[in-house]
KOLPASE-553758 format. One record per residue (C-alpha): x, y, z; residue number from 1. Coordinates in steps of 0.001 Angstrom, whole numbers, plus 524288, in hexadecimal, padded with zeros to 5 digits. Layout:
BEGIN
+-------+-------+-------+-----+
|  east | north |    up | num |
+-------+-------+-------+-----+
|     X |     Y |     Z | NUM |
...
+-------+-------+-------+-----+
//
This chain:
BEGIN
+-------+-------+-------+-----+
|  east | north |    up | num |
+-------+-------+-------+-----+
| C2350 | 3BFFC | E2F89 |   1 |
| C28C0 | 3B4DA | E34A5 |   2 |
| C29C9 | 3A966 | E2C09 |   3 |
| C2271 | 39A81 | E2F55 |   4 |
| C2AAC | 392B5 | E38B0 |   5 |
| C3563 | 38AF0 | E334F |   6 |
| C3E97 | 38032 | E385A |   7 |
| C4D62 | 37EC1 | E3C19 |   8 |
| C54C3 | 370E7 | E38B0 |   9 |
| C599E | 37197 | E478F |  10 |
| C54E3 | 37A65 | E5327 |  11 |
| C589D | 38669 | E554A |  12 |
| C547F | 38B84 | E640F |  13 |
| C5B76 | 39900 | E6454 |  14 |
| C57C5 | 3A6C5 | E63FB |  15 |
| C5C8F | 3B079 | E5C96 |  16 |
| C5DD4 | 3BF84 | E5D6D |  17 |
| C5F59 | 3C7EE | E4F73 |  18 |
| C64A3 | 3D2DF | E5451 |  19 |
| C664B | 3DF31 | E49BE |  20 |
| C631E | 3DD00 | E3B8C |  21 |
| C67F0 | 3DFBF | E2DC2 |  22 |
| C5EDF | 3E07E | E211D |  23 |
| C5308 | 3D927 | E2A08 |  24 |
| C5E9D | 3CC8B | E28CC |  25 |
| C5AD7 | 3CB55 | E374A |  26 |
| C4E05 | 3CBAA | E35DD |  27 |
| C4D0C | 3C30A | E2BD4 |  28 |
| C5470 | 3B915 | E323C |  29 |
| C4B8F | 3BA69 | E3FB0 |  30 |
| C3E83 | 3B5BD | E3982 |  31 |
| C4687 | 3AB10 | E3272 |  32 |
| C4A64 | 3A672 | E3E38 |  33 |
| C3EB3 | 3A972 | E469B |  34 |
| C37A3 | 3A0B4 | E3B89 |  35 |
| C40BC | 39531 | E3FDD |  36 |
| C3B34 | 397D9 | E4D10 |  37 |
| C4628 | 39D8A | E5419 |  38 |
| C4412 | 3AA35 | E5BC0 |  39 |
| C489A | 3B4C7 | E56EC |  40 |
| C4CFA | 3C328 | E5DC6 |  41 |
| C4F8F | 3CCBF | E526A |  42 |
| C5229 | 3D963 | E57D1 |  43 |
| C574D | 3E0BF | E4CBE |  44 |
| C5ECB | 3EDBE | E4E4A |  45 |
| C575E | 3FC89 | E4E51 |  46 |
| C5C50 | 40704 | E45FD |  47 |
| C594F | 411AD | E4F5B |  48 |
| C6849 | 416AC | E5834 |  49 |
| C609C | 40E72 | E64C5 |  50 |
| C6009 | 40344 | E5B9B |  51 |
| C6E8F | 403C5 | E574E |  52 |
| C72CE | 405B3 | E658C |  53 |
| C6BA7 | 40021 | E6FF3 |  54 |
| C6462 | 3F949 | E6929 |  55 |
| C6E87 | 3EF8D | E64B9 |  56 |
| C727F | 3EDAC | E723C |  57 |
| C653B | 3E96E | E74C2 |  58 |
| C6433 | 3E094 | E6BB7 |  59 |
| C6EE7 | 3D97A | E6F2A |  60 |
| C6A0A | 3D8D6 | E7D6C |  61 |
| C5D6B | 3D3B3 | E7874 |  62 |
| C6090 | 3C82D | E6FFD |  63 |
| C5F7B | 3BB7F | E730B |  64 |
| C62DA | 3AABB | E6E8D |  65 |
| C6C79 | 3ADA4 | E6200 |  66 |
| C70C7 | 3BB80 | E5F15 |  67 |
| C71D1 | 3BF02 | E504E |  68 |
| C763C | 3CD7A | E4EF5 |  69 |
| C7790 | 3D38C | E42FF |  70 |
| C829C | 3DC45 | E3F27 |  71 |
| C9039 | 3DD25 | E45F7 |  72 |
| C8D31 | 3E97B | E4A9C |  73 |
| C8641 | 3F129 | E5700 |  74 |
| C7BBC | 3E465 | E5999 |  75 |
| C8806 | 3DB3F | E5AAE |  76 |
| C8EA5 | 3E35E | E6342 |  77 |
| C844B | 3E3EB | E6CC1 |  78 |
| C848A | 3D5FB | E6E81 |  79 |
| C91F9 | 3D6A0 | E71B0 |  80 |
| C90D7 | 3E1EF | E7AB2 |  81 |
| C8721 | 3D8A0 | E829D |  82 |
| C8E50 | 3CC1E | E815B |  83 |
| C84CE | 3C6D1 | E794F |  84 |
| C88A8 | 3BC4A | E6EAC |  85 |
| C857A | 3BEA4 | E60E5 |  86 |
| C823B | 3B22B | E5AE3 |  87 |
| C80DD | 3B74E | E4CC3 |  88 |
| C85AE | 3C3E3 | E45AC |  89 |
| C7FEB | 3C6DF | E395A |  90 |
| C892F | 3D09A | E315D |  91 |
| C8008 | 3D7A1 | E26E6 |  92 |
| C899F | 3E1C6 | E20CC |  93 |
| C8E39 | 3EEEA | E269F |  94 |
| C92FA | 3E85D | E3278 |  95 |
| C9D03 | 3E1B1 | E2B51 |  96 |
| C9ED0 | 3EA61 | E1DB0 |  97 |
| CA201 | 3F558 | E2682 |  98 |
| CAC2C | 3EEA8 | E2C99 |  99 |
| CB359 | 3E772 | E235E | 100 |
| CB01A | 3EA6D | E15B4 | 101 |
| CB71A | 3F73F | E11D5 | 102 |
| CB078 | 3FC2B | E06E4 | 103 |
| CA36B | 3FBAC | E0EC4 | 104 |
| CA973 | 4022B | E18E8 | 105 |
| CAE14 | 40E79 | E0FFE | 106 |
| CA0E3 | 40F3D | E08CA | 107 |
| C95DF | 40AF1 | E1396 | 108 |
| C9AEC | 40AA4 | E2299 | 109 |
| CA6E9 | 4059B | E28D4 | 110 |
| CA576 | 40002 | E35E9 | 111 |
| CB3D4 | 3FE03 | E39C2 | 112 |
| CB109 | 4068B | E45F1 | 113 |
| CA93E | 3FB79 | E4B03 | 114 |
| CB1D3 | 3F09B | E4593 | 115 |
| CB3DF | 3EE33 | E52D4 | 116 |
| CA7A0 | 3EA3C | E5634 | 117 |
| CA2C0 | 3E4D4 | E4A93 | 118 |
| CAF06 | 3DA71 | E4A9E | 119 |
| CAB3E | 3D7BF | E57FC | 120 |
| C9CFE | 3D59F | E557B | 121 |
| CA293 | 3CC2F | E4B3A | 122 |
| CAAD1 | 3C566 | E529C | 123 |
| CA16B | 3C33D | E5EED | 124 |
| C96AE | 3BE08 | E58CB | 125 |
| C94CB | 3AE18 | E5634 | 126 |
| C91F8 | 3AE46 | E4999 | 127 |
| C923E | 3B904 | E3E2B | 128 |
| C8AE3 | 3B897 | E3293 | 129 |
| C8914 | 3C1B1 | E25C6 | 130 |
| C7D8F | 3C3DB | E1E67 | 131 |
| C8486 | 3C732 | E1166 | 132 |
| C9013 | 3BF3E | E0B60 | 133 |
| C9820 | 3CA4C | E09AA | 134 |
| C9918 | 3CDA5 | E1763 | 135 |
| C9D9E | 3BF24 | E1AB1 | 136 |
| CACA3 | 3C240 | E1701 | 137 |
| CACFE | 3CF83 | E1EA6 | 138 |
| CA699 | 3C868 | E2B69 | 139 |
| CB0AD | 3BC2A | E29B7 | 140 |
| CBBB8 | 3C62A | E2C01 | 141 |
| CB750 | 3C919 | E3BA1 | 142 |
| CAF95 | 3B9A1 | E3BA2 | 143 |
| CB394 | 3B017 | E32D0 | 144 |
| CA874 | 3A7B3 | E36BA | 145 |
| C9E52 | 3B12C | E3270 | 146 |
| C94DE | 3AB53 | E2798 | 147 |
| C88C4 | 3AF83 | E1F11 | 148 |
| C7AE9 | 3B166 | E1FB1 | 149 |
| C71FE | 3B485 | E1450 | 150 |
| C68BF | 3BE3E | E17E7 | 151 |
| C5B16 | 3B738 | E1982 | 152 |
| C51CC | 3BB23 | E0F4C | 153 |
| C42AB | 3B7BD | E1120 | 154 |
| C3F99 | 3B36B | E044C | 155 |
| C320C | 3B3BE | E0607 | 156 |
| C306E | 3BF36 | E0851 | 157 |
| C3879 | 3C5DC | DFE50 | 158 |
| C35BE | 3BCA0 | DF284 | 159 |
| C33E0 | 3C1DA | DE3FF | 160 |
| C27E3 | 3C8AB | DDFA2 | 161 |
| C1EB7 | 3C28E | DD735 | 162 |
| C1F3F | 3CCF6 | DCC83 | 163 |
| C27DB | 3D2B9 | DC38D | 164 |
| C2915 | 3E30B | DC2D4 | 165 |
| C2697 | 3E7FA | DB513 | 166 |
| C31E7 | 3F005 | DB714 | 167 |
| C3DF0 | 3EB1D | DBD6B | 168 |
| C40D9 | 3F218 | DCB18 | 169 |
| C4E0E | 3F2CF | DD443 | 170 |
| C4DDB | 3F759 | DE129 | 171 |
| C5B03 | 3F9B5 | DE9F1 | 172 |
| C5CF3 | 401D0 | DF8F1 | 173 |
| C66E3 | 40DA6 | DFD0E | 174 |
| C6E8F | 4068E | E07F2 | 175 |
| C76D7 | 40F4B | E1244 | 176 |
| C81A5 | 4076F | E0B36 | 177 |
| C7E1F | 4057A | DFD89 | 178 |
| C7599 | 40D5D | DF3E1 | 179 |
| C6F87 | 408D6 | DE71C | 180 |
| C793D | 40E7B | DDCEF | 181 |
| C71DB | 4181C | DD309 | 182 |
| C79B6 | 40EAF | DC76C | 183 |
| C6EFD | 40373 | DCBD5 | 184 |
| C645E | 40ACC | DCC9B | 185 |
| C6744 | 41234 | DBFDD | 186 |
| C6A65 | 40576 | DB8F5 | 187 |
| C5E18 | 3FEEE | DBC77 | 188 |
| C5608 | 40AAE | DB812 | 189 |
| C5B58 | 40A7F | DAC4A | 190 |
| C5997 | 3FA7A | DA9ED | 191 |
| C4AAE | 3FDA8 | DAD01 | 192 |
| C48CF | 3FAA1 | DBAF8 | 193 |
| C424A | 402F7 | DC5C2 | 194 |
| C4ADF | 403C8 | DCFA2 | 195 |
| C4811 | 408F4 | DDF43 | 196 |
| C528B | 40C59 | DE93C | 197 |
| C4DB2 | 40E90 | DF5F4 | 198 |
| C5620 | 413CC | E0233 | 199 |
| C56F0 | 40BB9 | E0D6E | 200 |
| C4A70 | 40401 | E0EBE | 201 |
| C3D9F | 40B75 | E0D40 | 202 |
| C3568 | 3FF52 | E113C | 203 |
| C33F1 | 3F425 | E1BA4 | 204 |
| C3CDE | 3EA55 | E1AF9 | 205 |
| C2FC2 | 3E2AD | E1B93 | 206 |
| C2DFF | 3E877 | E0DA4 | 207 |
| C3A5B | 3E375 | E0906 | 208 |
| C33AA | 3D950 | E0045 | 209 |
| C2945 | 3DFE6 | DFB34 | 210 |
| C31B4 | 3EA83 | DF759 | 211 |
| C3D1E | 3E1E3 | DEF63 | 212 |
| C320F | 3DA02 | DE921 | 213 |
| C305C | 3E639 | DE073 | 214 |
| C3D57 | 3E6B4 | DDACE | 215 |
| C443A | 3DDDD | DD0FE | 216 |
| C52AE | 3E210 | DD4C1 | 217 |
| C58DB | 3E60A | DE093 | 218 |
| C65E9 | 3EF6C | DE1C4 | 219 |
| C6E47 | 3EA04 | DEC52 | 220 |
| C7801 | 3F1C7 | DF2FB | 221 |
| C8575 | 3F3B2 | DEB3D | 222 |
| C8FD1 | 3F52D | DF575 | 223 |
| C8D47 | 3EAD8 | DFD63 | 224 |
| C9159 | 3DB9E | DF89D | 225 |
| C84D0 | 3D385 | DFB90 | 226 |
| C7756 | 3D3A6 | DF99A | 227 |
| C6EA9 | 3DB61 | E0473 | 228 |
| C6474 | 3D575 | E0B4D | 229 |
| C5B10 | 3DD8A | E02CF | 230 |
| C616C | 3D8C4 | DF6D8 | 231 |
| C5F3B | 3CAB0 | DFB6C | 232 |
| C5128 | 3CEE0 | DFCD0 | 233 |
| C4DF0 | 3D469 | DF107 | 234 |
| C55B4 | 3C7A2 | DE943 | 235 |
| C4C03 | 3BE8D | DF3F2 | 236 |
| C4048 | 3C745 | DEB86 | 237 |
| C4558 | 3C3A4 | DDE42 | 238 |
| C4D8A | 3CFBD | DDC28 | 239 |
| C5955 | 3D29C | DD249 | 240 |
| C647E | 3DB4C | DD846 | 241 |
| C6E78 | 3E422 | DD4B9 | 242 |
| C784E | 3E2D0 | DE231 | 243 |
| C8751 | 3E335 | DE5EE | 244 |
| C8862 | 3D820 | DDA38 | 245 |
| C85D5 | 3E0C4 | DCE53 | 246 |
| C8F87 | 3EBAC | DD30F | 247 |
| C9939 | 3EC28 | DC956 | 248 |
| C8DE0 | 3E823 | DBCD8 | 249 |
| C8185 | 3EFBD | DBF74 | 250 |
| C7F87 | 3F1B3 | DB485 | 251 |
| C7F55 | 3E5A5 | DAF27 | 252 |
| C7645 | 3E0E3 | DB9B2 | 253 |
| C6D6C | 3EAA3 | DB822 | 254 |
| C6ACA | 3E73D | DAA28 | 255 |
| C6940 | 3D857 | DAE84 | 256 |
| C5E75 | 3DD5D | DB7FC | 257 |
| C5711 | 3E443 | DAD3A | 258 |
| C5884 | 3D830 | DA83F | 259 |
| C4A08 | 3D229 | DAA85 | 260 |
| C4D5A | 3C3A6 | DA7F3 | 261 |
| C59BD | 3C5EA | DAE7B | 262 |
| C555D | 3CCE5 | DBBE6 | 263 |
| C49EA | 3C2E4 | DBD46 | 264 |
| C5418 | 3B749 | DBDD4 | 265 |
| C5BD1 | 3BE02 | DC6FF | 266 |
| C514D | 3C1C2 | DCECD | 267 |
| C4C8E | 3B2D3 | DD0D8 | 268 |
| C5BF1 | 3B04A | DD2C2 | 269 |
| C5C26 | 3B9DD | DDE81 | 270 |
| C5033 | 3B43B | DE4FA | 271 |
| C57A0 | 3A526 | DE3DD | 272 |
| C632A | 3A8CD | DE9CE | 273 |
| C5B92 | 3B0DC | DF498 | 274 |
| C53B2 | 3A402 | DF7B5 | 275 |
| C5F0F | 39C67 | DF571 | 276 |
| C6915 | 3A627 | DFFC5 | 277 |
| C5FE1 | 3AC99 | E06F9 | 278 |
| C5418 | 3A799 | E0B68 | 279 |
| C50BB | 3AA6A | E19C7 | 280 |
| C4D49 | 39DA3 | E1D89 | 281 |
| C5C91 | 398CC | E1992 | 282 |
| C63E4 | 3A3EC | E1EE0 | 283 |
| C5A3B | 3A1D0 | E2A72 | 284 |
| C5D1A | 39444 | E2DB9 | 285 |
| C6EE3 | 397F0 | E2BAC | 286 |
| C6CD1 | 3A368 | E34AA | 287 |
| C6701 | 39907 | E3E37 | 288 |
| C7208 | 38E10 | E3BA5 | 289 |
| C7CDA | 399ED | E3F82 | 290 |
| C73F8 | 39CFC | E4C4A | 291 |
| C76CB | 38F69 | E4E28 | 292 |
| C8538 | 3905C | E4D7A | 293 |
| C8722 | 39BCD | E572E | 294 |
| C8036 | 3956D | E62D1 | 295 |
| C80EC | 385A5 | E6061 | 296 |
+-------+-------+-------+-----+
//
């Protein structure tokens, strides 16, 4: 649902075109800015071999105003096949891990084959943007202008629950690229939590909310040096979390989570700095400003 209408300091008479989407980032981003009033294409990428093929070609031939493509991979090379300017690439992870960070390219995927392309992509679009800080120096080595974006979080929507569970519960997801190490899990049971691993997402993203609300801590992936989007999430609903951070004490960490005065403090910490870093509304209104600065 689209929130009420909100204002801009100055006008802003473009359209813009999503094209492709990581961790609903995109589509976050699209209401945000249809809520300012701006019209908004978001034509987000299919999973099915038509929808990783022609479909990205498609795409690219149907956008229109300000193009915003997300990763430096297939969707920005369509753009370029058509002569089509990319206004804004959004970097969210593989596309730039698999290329240039060597130990993620030995344990997950390694994309130097298309090096080619993705350094082109880079280099052809206007602007480039990141959505985690970590991928900010490995983008600066092909674009040294390229900058950061929080990923918007609706903080409305996922806000803390207004109970408390008798009995503390974590809950962490099987990636393709990261799984939730048995040590956590174990730990955790033993410090007197419930804890539920899930693979992949059994549930609607529209769920998302609902779901974390049940939880009091949330496993992060391990291998990767930022916080996920659903990490950001579940801190945005008041959760504790065990992520990249706690690597080399867990621990330690676990036995500050079981920890009841301790893990509620944290928790209320998480939810600051999520309304403080991440709120929708600011990211919303900086995505807008860089808009600004590839076509003014």
């Amino acid at each position: 649902m689209v929130s009420l209408q909100r204002t801009l300091d100055r006008p802003f008479n473009y359209e813009v075109s999503i094209v492709n989407d990581a961790a609903w980032v995109g589509y976050e981003l699209s209401l945000v800015l249809k809520s300012y009033g701006i019209k908004v294409r978001y034509l987000p990428r299919r999973r099915s071999i038509v929808g990783k093929t022609i479909g990205v070609f498609w795409n690219a031939l149907r956008s229109t105003g300000i193009k915003h493509v997300n990763y430096a991979m297939q969707d920005a090379f369509a753009f370029r096949v058509f002569g089509i300017t990319i206004h804004l690439l959004h970097c969210h992870g593989t596309d730039l891990f698999g290329l240039l960070d060597k130990e993620f390219m030995k344990r997950s995927k390694d994309l130097s084959n298309w090096g080619w392309m993705i350094r082109g992509n880079l280099k052809a679009a206007r602007k480039v943007i990141v959505s985690t800080p970590d991928l900010l120096p490995l983008a600066k080595q092909v674009r040294e202008d390229a900058e950061y974006l929080a990923n918007p979080i609706d903080t409305e929507r996922f806000s803390p629950k207004s109970y408390e569970n008798e009995k503390p519960k974590a809950i962490g997801f099987n990636l393709w690229y990261d799984k939730v190490p048995d040590n956590i899990v174990e730990g955790l049971r033993r410090n007197g939590f419930d804890v539920d691993v899930f693979t992949g997402r059994p549930f609607k993203y529209s769920d998302m909310h609902e779901v974390l609300k049940k939880y009091d801590v949330y496993i992060d992936r391990q291998t990767v040096f930022s916080l996920s989007k659903a990490c950001l999430e579940s801190m945005s609903c008041g959760l504790a979390t065990i992520d990249y951070r706690h690597r080399n004490n867990m621990g330690e960490r676990i036995a500050e989570l079981a920890d009841r005065k301790k893990l509620k403090a944290e928790q209320r910490r998480n939810r600051e700095f999520i309304l403080e870093n991440h709120d929708k509304w600011k990211v919303g209104k900086k995505l807008i400003d860089m808009y600004r600065q590839t076509v003014e």
